[in-house]
C-alpha atoms as a printed R data frame, in Angstrom:
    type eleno elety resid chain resno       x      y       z
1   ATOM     1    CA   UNK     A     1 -31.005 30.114  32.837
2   ATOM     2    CA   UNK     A     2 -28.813 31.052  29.538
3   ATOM     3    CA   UNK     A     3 -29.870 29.622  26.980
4   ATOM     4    CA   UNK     A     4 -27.191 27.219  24.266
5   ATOM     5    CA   UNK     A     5 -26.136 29.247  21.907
6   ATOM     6    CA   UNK     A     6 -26.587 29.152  18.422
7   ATOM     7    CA   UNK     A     7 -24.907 32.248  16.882
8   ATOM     8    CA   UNK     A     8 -21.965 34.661  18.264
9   ATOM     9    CA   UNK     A     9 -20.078 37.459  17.209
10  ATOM    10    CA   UNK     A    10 -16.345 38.102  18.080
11  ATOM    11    CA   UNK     A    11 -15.466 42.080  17.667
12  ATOM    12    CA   UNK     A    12 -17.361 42.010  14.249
13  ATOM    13    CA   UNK     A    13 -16.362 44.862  12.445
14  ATOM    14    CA   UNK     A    14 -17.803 46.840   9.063
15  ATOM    15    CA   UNK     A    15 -16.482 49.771   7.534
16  ATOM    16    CA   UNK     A    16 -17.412 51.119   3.976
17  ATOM    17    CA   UNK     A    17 -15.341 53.376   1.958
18  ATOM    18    CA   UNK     A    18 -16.766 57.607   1.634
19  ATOM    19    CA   UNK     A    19 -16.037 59.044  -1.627
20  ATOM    20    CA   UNK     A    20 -14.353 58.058  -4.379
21  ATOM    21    CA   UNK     A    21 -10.595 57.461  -5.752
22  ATOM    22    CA   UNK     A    22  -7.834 57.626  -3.669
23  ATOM    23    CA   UNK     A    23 -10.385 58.695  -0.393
24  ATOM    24    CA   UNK     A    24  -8.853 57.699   2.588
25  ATOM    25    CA   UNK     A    25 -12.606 58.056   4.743
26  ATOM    26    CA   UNK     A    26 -14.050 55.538   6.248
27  ATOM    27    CA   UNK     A    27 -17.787 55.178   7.512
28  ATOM    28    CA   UNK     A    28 -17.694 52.796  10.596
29  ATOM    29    CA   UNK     A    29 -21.156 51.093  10.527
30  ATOM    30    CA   UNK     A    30 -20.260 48.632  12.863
31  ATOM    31    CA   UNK     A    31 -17.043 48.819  15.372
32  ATOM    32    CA   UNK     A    32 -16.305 45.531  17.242
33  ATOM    33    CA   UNK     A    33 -19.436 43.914  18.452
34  ATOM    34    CA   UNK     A    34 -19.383 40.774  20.254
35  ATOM    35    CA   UNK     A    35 -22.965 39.303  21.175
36  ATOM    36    CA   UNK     A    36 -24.858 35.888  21.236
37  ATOM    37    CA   UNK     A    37 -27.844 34.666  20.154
38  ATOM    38    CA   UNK     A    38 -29.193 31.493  22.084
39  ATOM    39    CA   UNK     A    39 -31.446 28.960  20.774
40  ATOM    40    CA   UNK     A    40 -35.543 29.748  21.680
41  ATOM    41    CA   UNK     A    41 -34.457 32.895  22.131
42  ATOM    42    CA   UNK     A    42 -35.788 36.474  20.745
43  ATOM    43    CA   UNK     A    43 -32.889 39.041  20.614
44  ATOM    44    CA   UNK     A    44 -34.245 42.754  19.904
45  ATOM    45    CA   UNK     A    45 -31.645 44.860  18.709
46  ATOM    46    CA   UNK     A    46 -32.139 48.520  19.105
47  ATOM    47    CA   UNK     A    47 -31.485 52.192  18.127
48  ATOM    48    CA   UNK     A    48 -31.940 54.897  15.699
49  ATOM    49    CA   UNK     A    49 -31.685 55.097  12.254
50  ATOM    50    CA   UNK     A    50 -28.128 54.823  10.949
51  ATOM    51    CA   UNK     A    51 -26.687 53.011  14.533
52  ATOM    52    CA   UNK     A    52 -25.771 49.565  12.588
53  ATOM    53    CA   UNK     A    53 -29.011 47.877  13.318
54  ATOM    54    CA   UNK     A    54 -29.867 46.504   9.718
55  ATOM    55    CA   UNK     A    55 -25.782 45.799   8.652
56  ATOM    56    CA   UNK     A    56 -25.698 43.313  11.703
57  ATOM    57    CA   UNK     A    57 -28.406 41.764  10.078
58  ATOM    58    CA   UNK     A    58 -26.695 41.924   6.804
59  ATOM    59    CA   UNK     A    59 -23.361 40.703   7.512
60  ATOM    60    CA   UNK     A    60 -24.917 37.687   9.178
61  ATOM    61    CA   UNK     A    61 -27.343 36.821   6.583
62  ATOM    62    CA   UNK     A    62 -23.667 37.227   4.226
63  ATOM    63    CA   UNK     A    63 -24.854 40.066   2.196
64  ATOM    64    CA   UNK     A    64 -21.860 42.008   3.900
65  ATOM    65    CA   UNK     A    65 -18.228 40.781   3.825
66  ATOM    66    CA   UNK     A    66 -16.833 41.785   7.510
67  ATOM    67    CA   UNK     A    67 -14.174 43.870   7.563
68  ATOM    68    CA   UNK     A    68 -12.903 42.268  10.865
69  ATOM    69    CA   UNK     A    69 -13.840 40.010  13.230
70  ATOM    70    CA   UNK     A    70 -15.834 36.849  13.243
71  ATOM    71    CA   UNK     A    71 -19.409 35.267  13.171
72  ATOM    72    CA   UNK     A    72 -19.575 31.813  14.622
73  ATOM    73    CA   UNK     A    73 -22.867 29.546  13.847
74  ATOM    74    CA   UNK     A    74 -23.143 26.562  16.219
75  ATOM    75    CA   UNK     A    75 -19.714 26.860  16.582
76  ATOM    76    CA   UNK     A    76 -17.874 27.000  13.404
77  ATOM    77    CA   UNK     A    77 -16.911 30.108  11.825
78  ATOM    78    CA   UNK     A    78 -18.292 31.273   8.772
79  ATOM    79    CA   UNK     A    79 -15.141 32.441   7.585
80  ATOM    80    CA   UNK     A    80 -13.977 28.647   7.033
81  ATOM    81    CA   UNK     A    81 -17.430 27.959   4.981
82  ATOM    82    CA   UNK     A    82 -16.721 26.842   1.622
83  ATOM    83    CA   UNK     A    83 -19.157 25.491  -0.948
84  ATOM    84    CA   UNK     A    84 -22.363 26.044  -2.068
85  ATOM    85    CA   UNK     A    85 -23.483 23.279  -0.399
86  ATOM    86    CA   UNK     A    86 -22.691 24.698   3.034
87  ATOM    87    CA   UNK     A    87 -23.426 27.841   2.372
88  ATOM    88    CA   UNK     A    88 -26.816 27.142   0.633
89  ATOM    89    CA   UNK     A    89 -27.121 24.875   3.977
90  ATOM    90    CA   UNK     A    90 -26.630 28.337   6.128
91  ATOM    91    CA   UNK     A    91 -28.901 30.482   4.493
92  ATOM    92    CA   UNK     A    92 -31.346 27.798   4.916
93  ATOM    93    CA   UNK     A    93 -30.413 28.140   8.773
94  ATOM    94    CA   UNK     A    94 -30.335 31.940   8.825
95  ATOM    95    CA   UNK     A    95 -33.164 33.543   6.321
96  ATOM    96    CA   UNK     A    96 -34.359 37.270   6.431
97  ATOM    97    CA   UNK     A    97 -37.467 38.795   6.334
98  ATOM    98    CA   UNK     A    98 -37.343 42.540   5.224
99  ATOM    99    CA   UNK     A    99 -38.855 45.627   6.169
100 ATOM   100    CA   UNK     A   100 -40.905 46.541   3.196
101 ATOM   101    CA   UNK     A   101 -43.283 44.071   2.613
102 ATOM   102    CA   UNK     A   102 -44.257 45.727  -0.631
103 ATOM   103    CA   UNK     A   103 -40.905 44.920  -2.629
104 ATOM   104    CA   UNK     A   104 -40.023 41.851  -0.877
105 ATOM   105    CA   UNK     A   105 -42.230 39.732  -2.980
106 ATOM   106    CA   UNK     A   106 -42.115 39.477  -6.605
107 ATOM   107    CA   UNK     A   107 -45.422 41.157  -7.891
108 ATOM   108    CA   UNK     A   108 -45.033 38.713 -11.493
109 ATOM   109    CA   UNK     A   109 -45.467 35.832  -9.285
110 ATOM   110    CA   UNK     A   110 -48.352 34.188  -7.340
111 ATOM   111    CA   UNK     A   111 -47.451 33.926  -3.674
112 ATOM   112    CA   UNK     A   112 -47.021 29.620  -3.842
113 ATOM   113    CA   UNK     A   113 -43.953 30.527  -6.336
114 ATOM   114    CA   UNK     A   114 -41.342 32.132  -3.772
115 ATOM   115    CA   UNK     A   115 -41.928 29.467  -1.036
116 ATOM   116    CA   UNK     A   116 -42.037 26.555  -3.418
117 ATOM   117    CA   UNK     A   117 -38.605 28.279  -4.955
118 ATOM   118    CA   UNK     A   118 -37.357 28.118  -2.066
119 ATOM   119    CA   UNK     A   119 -38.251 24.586  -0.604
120 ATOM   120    CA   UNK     A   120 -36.764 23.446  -4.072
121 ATOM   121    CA   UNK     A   121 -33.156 25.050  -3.714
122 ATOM   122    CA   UNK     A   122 -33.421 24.255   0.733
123 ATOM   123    CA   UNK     A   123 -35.165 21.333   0.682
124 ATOM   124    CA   UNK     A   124 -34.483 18.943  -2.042
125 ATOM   125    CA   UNK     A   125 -35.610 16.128  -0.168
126 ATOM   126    CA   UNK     A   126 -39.384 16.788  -0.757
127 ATOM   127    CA   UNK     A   127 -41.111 15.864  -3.789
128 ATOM   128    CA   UNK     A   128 -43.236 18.046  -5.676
129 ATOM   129    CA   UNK     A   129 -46.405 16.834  -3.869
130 ATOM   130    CA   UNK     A   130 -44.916 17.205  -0.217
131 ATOM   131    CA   UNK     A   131 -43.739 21.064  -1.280
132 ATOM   132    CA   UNK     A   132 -47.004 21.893  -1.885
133 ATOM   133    CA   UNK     A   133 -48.372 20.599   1.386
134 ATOM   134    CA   UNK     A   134 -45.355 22.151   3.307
135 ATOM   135    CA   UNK     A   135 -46.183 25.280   1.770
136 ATOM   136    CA   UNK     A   136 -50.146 25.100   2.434
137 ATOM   137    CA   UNK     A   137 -48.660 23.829   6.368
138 ATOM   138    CA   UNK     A   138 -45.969 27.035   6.685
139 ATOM   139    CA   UNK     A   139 -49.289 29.504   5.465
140 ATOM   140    CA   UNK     A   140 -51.291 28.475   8.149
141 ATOM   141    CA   UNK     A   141 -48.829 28.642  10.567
142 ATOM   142    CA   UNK     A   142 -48.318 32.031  10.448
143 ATOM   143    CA   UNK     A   143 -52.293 32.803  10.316
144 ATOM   144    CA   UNK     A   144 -53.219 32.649   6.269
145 ATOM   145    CA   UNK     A   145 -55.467 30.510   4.728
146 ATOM   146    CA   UNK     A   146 -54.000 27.489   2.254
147 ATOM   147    CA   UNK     A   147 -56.033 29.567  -0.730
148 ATOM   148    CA   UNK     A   148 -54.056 33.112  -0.236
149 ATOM   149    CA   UNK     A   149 -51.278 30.980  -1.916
150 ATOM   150    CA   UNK     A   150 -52.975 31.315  -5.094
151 ATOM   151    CA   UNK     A   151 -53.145 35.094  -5.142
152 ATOM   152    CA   UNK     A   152 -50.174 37.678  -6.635
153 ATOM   153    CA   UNK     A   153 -48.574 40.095  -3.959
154 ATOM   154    CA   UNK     A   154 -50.718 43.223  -5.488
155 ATOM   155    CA   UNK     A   155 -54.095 41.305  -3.602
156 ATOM   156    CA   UNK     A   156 -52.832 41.082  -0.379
157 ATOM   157    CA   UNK     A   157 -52.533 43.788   2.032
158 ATOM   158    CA   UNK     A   158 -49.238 44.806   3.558
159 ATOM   159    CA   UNK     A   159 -49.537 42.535   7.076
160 ATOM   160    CA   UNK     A   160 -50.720 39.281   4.574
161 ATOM   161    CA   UNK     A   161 -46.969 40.456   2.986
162 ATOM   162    CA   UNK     A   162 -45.407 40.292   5.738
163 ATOM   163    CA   UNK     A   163 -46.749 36.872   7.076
164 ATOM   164    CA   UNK     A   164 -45.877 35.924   3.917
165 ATOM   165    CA   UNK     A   165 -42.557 36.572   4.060
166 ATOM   166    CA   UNK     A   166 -42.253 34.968   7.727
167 ATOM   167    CA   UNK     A   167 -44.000 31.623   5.891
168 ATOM   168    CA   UNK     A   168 -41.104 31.540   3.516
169 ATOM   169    CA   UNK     A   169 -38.608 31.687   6.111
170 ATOM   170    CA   UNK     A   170 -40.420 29.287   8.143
171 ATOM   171    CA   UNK     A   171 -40.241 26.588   4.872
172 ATOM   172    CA   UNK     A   172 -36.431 26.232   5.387
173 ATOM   173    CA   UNK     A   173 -36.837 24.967   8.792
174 ATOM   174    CA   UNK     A   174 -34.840 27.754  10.183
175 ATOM   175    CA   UNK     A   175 -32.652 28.091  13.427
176 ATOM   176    CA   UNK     A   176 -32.339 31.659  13.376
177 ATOM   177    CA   UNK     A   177 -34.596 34.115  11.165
178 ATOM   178    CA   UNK     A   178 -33.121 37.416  11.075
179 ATOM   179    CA   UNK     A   179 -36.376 39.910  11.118
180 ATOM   180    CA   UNK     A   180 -35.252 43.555  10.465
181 ATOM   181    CA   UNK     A   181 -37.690 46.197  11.106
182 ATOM   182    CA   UNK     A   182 -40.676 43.739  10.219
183 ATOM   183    CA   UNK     A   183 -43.177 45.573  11.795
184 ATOM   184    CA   UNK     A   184 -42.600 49.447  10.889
185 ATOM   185    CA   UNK     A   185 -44.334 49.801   7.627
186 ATOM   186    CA   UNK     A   186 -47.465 48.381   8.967
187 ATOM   187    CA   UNK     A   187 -50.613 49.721  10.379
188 ATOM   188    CA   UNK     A   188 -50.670 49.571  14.654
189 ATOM   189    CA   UNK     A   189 -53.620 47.413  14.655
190 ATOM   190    CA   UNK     A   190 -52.156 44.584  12.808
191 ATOM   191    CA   UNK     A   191 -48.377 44.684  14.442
192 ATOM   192    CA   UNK     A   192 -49.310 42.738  17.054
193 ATOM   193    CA   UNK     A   193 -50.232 40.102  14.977
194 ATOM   194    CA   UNK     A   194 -47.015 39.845  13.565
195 ATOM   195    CA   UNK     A   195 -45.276 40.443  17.010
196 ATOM   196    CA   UNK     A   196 -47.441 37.181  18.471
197 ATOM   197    CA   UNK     A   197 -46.177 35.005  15.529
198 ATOM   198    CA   UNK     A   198 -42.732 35.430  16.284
199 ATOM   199    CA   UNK     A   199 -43.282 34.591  19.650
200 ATOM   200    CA   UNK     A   200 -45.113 31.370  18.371
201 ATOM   201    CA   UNK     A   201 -41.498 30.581  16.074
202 ATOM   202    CA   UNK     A   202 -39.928 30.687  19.209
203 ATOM   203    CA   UNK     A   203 -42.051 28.564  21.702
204 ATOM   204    CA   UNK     A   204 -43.706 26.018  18.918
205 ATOM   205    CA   UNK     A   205 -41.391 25.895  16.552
206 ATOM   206    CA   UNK     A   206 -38.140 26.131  18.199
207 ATOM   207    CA   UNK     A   207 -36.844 29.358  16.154
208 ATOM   208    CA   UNK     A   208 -34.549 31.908  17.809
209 ATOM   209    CA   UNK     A   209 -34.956 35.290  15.896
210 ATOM   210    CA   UNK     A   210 -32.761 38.631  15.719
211 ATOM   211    CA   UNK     A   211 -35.477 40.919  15.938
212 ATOM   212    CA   UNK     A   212 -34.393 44.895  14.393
213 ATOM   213    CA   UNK     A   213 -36.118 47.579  15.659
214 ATOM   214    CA   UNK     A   214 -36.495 51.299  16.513
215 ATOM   215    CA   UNK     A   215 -39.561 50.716  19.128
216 ATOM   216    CA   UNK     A   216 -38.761 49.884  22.456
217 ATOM   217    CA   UNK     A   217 -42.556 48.878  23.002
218 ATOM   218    CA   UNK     A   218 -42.477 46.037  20.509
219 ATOM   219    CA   UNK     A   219 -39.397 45.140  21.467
220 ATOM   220    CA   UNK     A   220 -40.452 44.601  25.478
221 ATOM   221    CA   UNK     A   221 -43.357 42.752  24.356
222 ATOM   222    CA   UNK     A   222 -41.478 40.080  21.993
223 ATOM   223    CA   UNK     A   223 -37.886 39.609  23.031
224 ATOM   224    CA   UNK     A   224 -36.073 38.031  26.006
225 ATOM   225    CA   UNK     A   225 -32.997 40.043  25.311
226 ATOM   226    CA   UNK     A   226 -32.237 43.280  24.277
227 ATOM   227    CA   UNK     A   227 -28.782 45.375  22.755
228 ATOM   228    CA   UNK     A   228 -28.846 48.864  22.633
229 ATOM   229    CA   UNK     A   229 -27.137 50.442  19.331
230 ATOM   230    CA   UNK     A   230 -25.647 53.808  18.321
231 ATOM   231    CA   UNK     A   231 -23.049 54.830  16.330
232 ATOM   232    CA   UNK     A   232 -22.191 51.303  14.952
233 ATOM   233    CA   UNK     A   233 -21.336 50.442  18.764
234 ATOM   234    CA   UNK     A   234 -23.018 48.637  21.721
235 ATOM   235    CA   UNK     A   235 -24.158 50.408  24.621
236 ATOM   236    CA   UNK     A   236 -26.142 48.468  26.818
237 ATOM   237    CA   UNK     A   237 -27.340 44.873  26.644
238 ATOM   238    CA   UNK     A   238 -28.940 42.094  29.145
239 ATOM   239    CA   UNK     A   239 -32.280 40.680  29.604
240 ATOM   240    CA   UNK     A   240 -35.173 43.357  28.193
241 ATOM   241    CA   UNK     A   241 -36.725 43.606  31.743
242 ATOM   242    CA   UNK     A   242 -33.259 44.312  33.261
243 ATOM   243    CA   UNK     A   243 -32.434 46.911  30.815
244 ATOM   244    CA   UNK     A   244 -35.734 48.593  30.634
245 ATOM   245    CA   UNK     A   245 -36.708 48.881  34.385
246 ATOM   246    CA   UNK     A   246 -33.239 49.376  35.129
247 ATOM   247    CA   UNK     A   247 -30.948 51.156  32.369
248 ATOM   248    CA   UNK     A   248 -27.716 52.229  33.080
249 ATOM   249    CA   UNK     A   249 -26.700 54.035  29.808
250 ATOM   250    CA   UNK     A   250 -27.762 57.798  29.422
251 ATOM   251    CA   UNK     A   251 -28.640 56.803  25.597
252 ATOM   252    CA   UNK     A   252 -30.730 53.771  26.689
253 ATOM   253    CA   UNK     A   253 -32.459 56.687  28.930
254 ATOM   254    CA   UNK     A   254 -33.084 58.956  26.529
255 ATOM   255    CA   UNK     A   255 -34.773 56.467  24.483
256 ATOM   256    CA   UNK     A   256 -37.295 55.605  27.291
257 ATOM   257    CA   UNK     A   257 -38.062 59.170  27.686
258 ATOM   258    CA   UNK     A   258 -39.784 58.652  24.349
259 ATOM   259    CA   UNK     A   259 -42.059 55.833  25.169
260 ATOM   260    CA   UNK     A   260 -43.614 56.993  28.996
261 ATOM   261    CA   UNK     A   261 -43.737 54.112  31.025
262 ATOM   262    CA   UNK     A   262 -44.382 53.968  35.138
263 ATOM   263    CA   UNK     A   263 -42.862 50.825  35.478
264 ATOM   264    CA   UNK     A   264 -39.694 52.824  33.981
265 ATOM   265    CA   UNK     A   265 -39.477 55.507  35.731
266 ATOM   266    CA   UNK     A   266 -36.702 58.272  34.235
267 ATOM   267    CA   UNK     A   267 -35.091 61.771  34.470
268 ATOM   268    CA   UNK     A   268 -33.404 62.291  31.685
269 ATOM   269    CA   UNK     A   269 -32.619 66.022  31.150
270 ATOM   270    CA   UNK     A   270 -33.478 67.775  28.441
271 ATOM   271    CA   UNK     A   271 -30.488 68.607  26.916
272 ATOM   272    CA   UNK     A   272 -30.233 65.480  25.423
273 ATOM   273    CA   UNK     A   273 -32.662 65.388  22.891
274 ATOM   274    CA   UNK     A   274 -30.191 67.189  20.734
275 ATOM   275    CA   UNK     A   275 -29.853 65.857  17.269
276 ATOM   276    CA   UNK     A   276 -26.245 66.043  17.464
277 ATOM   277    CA   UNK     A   277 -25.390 62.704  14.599
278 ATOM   278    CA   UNK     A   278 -22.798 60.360  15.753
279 ATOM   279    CA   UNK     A   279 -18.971 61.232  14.487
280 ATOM   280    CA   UNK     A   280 -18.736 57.436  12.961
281 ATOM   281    CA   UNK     A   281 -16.523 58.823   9.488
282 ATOM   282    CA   UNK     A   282 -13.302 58.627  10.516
283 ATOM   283    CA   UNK     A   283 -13.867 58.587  14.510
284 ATOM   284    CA   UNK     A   284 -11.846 59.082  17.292
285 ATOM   285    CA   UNK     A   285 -11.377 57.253  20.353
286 ATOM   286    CA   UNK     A   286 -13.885 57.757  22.676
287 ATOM   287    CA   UNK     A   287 -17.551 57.238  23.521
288 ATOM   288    CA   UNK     A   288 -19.702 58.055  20.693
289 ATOM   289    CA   UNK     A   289 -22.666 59.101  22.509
290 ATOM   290    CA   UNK     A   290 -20.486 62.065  24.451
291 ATOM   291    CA   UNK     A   291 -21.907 65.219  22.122
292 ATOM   292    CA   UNK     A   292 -25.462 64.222  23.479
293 ATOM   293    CA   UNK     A   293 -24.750 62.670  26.605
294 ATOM   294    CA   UNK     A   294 -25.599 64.913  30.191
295 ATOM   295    CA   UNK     A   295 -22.985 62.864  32.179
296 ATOM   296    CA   UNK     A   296 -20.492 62.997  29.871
297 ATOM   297    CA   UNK     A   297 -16.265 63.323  31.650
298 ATOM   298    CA   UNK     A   298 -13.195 63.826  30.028
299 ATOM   299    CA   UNK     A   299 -12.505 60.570  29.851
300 ATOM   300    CA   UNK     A   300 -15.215 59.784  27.426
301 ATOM   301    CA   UNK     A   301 -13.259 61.998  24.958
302 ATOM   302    CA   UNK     A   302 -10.230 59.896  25.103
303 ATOM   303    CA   UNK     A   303 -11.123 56.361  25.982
304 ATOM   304    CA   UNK     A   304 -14.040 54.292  24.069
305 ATOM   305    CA   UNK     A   305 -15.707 52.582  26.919
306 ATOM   306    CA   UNK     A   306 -15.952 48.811  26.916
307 ATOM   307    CA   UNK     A   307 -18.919 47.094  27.932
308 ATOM   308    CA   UNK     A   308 -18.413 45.606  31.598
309 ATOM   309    CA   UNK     A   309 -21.056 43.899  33.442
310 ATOM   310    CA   UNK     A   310 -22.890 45.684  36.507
311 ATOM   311    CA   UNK     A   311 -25.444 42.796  36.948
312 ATOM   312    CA   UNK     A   312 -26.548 39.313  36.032
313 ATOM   313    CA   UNK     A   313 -26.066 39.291  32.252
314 ATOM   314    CA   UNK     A   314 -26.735 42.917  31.855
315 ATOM   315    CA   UNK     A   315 -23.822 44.862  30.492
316 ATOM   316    CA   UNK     A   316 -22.879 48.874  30.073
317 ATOM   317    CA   UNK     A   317 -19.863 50.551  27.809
318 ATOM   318    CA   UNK     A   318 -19.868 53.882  29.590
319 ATOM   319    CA   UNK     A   319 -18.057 55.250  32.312
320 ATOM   320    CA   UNK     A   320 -19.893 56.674  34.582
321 ATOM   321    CA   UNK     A   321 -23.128 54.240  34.689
């Protein structure tokens, strides 16, 4: 069953200017993407380094001005947001937790100050008593005691950051917390602590979550969907068990081949492990994954494939899947 949805994307676009003065290069970071986010729902978004991942994440959380296209949230376009009311109101909505919990907090402060900060400007309902119980309930809902509140970033170790920074986000009351990378900088043994909280957003709590990533494995364990990235474009999305057990794309293959699994069984060739980047400055038509890909026709030199479906909600841009 789909879920409602809360966000969506129309061909959302993002190009940043390469060099300076009159330069007429272009670095597309993200080409026309259209996805959905439903609510109680976990979206992993995938790929290497450099594939768009993190300026999704930044053009919906309105750090990034899109240079086409348009993000809808519960149905109204962002575009037509004016105020500071509404758009304090959708940042509330739509917070972010970062990848470096080591610079995300401000090391001057004690921990209490960000999430009190915050349920000041997002929640200005609540009097100063009833912030400081919200903030001793949104600590202990993501596993820390009521007294870590009291310490400064420097005494807490780098998974008490980052539960830190999902408490914060959880103060607003959020629909939608967009989580890029949260996981990478910490140690193995303490991921899938983090990993079971967002899960616990989702099913207690009611929070959908855009969850940014480079490991498949995480991903299968926490999200319900999954997008595959590269080279700013989409190449294979549906639900994760679909694409996973089943991927069509040669790129979503050659990422499995890096993470063994026998309920994913593969034969990827070799020859695409090259480290060939993706031509996204200045690119021409055509599939973006073709310098690396073993299938790869003539066609995918001339024609940029769009994604068409080839099962229930699981979709492929690529010719020849």
């Amino acid at each position: 069953m789909t879920p409602p949805t809360l966000l969506e994307t129309r061909g959302l676009t993002k190009h940043f200017k390469v060099g300076g003065g009159f330069s007429r290069r272009r670095l597309h970071a993200v080409d026309d993407v259209t996805m959905t986010i439903g609510r109680r729902e976990i979206l992993a978004l995938v790929g290497e380094s450099g594939s768009g991942k993190s300026t999704i994440a930044r053009l919906l959380a309105q750090v990034y001005k899109p240079t086409g296209g348009e993000i809808l949230f519960e149905g109204a376009p962002l575009s037509s947001m004016r105020g500071r009311r509404r758009q304090m109101a959708y940042r509330g909505d739509v917070p972010m937790v970062f990848q470096d919990p080591f610079s995300s907090l401000n090391p001057a402060y004690r921990v209490s100050h960000g999430i009190l900060r915050g349920l000041k400007l997002h929640r200005p309902e609540l009097a100063r008593a009833a912030r400081h119980e919200e903030a001793e309930r949104v600590a202990e809902a993501v596993g820390l005691s009521a007294e870590i509140l009291h310490r400064h970033p420097y005494e807490l170790s780098g998974g008490q950051r980052q539960r830190v920074g999902f408490a914060q986000a959880l103060a607003y009351r959020p629909k939608l917390i967009l989580a890029d990378e949260p996981v990478s900088m910490l140690d193995v043994s303490i991921r899938i602590g983090l990993m079971n909280i967002m899960t616990g957003l989702r099913d207690n709590d009611g929070v959908s979550i855009l969850y940014i990533t480079h490991d498949i494995a995480s991903a299968r364990y926490v999200s319900d969907r999954l997008m595959v990235m590269y080279g700013g474009h989409v190449m294979e999305s549906g639900p994760t068990e679909s694409v996973l057990t089943d991927p069509r794309h040669p790129y979503t293959r050659l990422l499995l081949s890096a993470v063994p699994d026998p309920r994913a069984p593969l034969d990827v060739a070799a020859d695409t492990a090259t480290t060939e980047p993706p031509p996204v400055i200045n690119p021409v038509p055509g599939c973006r994954f073709r310098a690396r890909c073993p299938l790869a026709v003539e066609e995918c030199g001339r024609v940029t494939p769009e994604l068409r479906v080839l099962g229930e909600r699981h979709e492929v841009a690529c010719h020849v899947a």
